[in-house]
C-alpha positions in Angstrom: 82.0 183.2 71.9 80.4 185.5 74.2 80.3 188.5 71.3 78.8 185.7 68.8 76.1 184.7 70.9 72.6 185.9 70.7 70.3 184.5 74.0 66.7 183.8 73.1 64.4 182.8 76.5 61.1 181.0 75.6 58.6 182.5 78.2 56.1 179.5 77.7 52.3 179.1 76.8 49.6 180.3 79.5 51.4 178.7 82.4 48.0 176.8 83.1 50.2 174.2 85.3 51.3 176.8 87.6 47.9 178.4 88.0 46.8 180.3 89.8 50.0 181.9 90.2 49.8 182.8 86.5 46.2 184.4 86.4 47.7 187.7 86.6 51.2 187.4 85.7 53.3 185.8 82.7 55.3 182.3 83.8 58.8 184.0 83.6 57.4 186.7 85.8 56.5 184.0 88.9 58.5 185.2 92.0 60.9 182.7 93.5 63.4 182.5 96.5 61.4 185.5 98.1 63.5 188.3 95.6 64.0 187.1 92.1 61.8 186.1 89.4 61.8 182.8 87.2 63.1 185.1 84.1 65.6 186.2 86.8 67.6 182.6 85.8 68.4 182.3 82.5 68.7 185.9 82.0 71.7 185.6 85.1 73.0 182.5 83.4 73.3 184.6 80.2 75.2 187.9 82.1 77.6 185.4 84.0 78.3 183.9 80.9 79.1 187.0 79.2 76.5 186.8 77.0 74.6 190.1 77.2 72.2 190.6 74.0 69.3 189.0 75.5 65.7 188.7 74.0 62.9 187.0 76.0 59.9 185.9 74.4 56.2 186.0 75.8 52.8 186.3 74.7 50.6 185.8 77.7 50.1 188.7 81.3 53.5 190.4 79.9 52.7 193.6 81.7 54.5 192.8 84.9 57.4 191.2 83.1 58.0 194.4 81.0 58.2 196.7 83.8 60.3 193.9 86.0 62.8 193.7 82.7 62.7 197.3 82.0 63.4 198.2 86.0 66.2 195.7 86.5 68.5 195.2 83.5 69.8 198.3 82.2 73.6 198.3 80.9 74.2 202.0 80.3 74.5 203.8 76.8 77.9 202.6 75.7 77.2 199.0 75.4 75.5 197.2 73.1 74.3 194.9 76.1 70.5 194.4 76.4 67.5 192.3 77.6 64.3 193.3 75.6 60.7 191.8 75.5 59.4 190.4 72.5 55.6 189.9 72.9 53.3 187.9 70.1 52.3 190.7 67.4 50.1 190.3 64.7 51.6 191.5 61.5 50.4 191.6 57.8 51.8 188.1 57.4 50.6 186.6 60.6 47.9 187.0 62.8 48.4 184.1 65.0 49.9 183.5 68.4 52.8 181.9 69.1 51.6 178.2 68.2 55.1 176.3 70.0 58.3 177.2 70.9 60.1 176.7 67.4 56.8 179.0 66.0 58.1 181.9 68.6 61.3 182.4 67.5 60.0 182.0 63.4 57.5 184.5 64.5 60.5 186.8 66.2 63.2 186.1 63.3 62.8 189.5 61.8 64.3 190.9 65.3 66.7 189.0 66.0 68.2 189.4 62.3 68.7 193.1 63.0 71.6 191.5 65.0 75.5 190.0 64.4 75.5 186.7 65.3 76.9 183.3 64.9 75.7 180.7 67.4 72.0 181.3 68.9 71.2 180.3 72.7 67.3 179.1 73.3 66.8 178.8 76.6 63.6 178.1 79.2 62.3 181.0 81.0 61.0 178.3 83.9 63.8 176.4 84.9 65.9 176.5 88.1 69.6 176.0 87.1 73.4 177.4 86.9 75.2 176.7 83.9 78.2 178.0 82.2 76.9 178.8 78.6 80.4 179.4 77.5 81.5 175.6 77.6 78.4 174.4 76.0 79.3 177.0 72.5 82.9 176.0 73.2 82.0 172.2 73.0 79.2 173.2 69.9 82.2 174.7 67.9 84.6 172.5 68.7 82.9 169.1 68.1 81.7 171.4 64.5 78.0 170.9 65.9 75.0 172.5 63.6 72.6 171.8 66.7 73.6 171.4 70.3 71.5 169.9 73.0 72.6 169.9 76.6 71.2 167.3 78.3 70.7 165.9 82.2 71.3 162.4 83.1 68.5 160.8 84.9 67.9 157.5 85.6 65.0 154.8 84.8 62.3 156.0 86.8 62.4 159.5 85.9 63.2 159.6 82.5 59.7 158.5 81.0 58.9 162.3 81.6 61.5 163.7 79.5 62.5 163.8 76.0 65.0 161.3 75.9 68.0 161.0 73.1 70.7 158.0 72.6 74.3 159.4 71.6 77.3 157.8 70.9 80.9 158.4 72.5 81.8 161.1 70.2 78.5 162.9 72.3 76.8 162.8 68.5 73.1 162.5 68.8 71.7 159.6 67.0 68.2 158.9 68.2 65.4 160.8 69.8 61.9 159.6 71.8 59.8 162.0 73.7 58.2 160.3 76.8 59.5 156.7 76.4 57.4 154.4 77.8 59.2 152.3 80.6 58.9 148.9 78.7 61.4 150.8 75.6 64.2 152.5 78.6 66.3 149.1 78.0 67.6 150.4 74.5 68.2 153.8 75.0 71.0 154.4 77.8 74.0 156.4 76.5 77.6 157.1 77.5 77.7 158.6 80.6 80.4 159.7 83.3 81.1 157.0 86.3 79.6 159.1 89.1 76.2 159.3 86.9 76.6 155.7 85.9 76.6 154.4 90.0 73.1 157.0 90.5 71.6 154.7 87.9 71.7 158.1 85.9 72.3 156.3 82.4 69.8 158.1 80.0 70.3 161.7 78.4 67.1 163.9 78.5 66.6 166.8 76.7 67.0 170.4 79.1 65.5 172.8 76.6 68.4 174.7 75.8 69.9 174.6 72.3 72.5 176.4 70.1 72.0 176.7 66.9 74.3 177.9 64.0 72.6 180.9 62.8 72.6 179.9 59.5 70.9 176.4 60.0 68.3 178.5 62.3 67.4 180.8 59.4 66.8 177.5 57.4 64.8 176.1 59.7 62.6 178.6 60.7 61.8 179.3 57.0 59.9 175.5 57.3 56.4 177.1 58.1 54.6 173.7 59.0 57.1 172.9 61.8 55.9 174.6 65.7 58.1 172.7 68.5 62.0 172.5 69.0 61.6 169.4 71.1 58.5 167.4 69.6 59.4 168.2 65.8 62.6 170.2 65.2 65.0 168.2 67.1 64.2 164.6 66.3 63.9 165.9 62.2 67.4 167.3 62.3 68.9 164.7 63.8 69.5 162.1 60.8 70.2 165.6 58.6 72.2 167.8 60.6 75.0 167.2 62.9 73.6 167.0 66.2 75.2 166.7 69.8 74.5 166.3 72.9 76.2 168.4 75.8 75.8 166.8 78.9 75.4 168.7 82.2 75.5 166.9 85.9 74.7 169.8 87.9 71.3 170.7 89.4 68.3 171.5 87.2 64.8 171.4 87.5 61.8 172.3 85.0 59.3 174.8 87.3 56.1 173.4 85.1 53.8 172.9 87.8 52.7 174.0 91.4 54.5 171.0 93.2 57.7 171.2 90.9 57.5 175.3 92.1 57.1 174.4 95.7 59.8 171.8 96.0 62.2 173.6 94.6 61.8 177.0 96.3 61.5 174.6 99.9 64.7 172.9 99.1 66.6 176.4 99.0 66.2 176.2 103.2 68.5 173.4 102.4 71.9 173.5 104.7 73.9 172.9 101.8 71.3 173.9 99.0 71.5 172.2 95.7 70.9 175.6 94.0 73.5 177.7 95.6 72.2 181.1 96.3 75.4 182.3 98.0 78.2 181.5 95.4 79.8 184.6 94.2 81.2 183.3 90.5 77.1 182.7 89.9 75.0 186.0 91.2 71.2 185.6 90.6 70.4 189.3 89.0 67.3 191.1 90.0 65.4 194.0 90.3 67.2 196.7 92.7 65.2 197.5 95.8 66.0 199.9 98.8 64.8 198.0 101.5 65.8 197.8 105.0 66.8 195.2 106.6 64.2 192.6 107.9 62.6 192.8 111.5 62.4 189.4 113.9 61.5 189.6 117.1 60.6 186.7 119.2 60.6 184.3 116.6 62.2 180.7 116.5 63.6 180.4 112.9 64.7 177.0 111.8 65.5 176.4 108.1 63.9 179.4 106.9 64.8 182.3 104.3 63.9 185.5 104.9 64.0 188.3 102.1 64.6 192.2 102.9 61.9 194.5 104.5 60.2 191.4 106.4 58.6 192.4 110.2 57.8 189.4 111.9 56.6 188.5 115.0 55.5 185.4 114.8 56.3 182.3 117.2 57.8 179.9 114.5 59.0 179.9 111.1 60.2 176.0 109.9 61.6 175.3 106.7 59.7 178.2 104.7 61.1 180.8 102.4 59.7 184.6 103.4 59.4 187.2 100.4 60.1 190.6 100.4 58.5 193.4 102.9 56.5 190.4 104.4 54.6 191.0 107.9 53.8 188.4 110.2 51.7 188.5 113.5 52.3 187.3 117.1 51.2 183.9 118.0 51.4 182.4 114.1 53.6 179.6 113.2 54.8 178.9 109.5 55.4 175.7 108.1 56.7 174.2 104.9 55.5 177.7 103.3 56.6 179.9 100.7 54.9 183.7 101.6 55.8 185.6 98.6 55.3 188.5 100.1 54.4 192.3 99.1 54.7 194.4 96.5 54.4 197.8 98.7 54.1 198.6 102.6 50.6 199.5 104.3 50.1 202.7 105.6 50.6 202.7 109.7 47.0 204.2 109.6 45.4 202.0 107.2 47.2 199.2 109.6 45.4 200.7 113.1 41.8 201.1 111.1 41.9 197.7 110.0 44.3 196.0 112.8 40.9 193.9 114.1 38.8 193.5 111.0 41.5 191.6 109.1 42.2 193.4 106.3 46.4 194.0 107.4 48.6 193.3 104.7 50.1 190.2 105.7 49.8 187.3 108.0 47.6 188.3 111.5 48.5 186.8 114.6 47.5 183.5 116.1 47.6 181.9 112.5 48.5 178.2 111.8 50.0 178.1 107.6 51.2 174.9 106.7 52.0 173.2 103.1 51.4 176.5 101.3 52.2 179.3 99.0 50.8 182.5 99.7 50.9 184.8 96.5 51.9 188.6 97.0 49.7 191.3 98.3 47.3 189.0 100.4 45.2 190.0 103.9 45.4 187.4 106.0 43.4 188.2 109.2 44.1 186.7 112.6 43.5 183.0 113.9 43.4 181.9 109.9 44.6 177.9 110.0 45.3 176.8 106.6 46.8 172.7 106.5 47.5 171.7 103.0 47.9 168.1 102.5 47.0 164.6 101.1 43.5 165.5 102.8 42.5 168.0 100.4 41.2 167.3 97.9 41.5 169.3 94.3 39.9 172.8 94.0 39.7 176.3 93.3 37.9 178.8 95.2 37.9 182.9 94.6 40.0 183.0 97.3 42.4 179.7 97.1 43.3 177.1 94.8 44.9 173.5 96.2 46.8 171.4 94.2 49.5 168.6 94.6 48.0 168.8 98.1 49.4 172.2 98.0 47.1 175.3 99.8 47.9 178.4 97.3 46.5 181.8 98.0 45.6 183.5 95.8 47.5 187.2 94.7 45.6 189.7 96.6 43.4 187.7 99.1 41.6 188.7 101.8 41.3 186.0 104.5 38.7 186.8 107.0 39.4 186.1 110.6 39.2 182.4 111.9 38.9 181.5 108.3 40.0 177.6 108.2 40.7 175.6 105.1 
């Protein structure tokens, strides 16, 4: 189906949940595991599907997506592979933004018709997954779907914060709630496999990823007063349209917030990571950067992932991912961090200028970082302590922002020596 398939990912609204790491940049464009960006996993979904005509949709700090898209996925000039931003445009006929999901892609239509296509693929451009899209179209054409939903078993305490459907045992959707209350979970479990039914996993919620027979898409998009696939488009087609649900066991998980973003970058230190960064039929795609190999010297590393270009001398790294061309200083111990990392390398004379004042790219020495996310391109000086935790409370400072108990730095920061928080 893979030649039938056209790939649509939803770059999402402002990304106010993940603020501040979306004051500067687009949601899709948020770096993760130290290399990649969010956009970086649906778009590698897509390519190890075979699916390779690839539009991603965004409206809000597109700049740094464009030029990550434009500098990593480039399929050569006899394909008709590509991966192309469609930002919100004010035409003659609309001079809105995009005003929900299902409004995007009505808003994008007259692109994508330029296209061949059978089957459409709407995926989320925050979620952490890997999924074979090919079974899910195989199952939509073979069950003669007009809408397919793939959906995640979850059990009873999690599932009030989904969208959660009922199906039957031919997988055919039949009833739809978003955010059930817990009181109403009693009527809505579905068929699911053994191993989900003894996790207590027995109710389907909604992923976010659709196909859609192009024909039915063209139908429904033409509906001008509908703006959501999940909250109006879904639940309407499902007593008029023959609607299934696709149900996926693996691991996913949505990226909406700072703790969502945290937990799931921390739990790639894993020994046996959920999200398997090392499996060769499932390569994350990204930007192609000639690095050199990362710099340790004297430093204990325990559960920790460290990106490309790194030089590090600190005393301790524990369970902390470590982004590209990172530098940390003697004496500093790392915690249940993510450090994003840096965008470029400081000039050795810049660095001797500056070495005492603070303002070195990077972590100084001496520094105590625990429970937080330092953005890229931030001057940490030397004997910083930063503690995030349950006794912080909520705020937002030029320099930082905590939430979820969660210290994040902002992009760019300069930390003045001895600077505590």
């Amino acid at each position: 189906m893979k030649n039938r398939t056209l790939a649509i990912v939803l770059g999402g609204g402002q990304g106010s949940r993940l603020s501040p790491l979306t004051e500067s940049r687009s949601k899709p464009a948020v770096p993760i595991a130290g290399k990649y960006r969010l956009v970086d996993i649906p778009i590698s979904n897509c390519i190890n599907s075979d699916i390779n005509r690839i539009f991603v949709l965004t409206q809000f700090n597109s700049a740094s997506l464009n030029k990550h898209i434009k500098n990593t996925y480039q399929f050569g000039h006899f394909t008709d592979a590509f991966v192309d931003v469609l930002a919100a445009e004010q035409t003659p006929d609309n001079k809105n933004w995009f005003q929900g999901t299902a409004d995007a892609v009505r808003q994008c239509m007259q692109h994508f018709m330029n296209y061949e296509f059978d089957y459409a693929l709407i995926l989320s451009g925050d979620q952490l997954y890997q999924m074979d899209f090919n079974e899910m179209i195989d199952a939509h054409v073979k069950a003669g779907a007009d809408i397919t939903l793939a959906t995640l078993p979850v059990n009873a305490k999690d599932a009030p914060d989904f969208g959660i459907l009922k199906s039957n045992s031919e997988n055919i959707v039949t009833e739809f709630i978003e955010k059930p209350a817990s009181e109403l979970l009693p009527g809505w479990t579905s068929p699911v496999s053994e191993e989900m039914q003894q996790e207590g996993k027995m109710y389907l919620a909604s992923m976010g990823i659709y196909v859609f027979n192009r024909d039915l898409l063209v139908k429904l998009m033409n509906v001008k007063d509908t703006k959501d696939f999940g909250k109006e488009i879904i639940p309407q087609s499902i007593h008029n349209h023959k609607v299934i649900s696709y149900q996926y066991e693996g691991y996913w998980t949505d990226i909406g917030n700072i703790e969502s973003f945290y937990e799931a970058t921390l739990a790639l230190t894993d020994d046996i990571p959920k999200f398997n960064l090392f499996d060769n039929s499932n390569l994350i795609y990204t930007r192609a950067r000639l690095l050199p190999p990362s710099k340790i010297s004297g430093t204990v590393l325990d559960k920790t992932v460290i990106s490309d270009g790194c030089i590090i001398h600190a005393s301790r790294i524990e369970h902390s991912v470590i982004g590209i061309r990172s530098r940390i200083g003697k004496g500093t111990t790392i915690v249940n961090s993510y450090i994003m990392g840096n965008d470029y390398y400081q000039e050795l004379d810049d660095i001797d200028q500056n070495y005492n004042n603070g303002k070195v790219m990077g972590i100084g020495e001496r520094c105590y970082i625990n429970n937080c996310i330092v953005d890229k391109n931030c001057f940490i000086g030397n004997d910083v302590k930063v503690n995030g935790g349950s006794h912080l409370p909520e705020s937002d400072n030029p320099l930082y922002t905590v939430k979820d108990s969660i210290v994040v730095i902002k992009k760019g920061a300069v930390i003045p020596n001895g600077f505590t928080i």
